[in-house]
N, C-alpha and C positions, 0 to 999 in steps of 0.2 A: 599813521606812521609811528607815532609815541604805541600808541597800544602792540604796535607789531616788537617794536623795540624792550618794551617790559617782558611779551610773551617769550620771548631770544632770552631776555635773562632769568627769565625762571627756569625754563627749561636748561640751561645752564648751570644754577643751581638744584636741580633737580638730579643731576647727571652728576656733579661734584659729589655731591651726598651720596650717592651711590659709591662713586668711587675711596668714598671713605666707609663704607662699609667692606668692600672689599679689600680693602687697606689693614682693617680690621680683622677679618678673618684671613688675611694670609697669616696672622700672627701666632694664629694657631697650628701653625704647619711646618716642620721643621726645613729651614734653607728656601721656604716658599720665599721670602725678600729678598732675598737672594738671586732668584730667575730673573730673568729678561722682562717677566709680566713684573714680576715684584721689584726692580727697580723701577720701571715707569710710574707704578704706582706712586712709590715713596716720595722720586721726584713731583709729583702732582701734589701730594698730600702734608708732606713733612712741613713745609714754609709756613701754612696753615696753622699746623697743630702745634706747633712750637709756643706757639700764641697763647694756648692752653697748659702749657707744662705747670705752670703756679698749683695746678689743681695734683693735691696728692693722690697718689693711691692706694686703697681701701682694701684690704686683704690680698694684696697682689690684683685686683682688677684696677685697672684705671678708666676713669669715667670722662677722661678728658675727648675723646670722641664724641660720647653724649654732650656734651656740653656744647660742642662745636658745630654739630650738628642741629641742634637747636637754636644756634645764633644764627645759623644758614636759615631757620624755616622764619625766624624773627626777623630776619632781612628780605623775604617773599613775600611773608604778609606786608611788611612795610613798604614794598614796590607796589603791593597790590593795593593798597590803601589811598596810594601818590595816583596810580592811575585812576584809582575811581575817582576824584577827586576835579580829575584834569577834564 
């Protein structure tokens, strides 16, 4: 049951990430945030990334996605770590 429940939340996370990549590349598209996909998204994504705004940005790119992203894969490994464990 715990190992069914870990595998829920990675997949989870697995699916968040994605949708912050595609959070991502609407950015690149003019009025794409704008649409009915591109509000959902933001709604899903923005609460998140807010979390990250401290990090400036670097030639007009911001890395604050990367960064975000990477604390999602540091939070799977560390679920995966709790279940081997268990």
């Amino acid at each position: 049951m715990i190992n069914f429940l870990a595998w829920v939340i990675y997949q989870l996370i697995d699916i968040y990430i994605l949708v912050i990549v595609i959070w991502c590349l609407l950015s690149w598209f003019p009025n794409a945030r704008g649409s009915r996909l591109g509000e959902i998204v933001n709604r899903l994504v923005e609460p998140y990334m807010r979390w990250f705004d401290f990090i400036p940005p670097l030639g007009g790119i911001s890395f604050s996605p990367i960064v975000a992203i990477f604390v999602l894969y540091l939070v799977q490994y560390g679920l995966k770590a709790i279940t081997m464990m268990i």
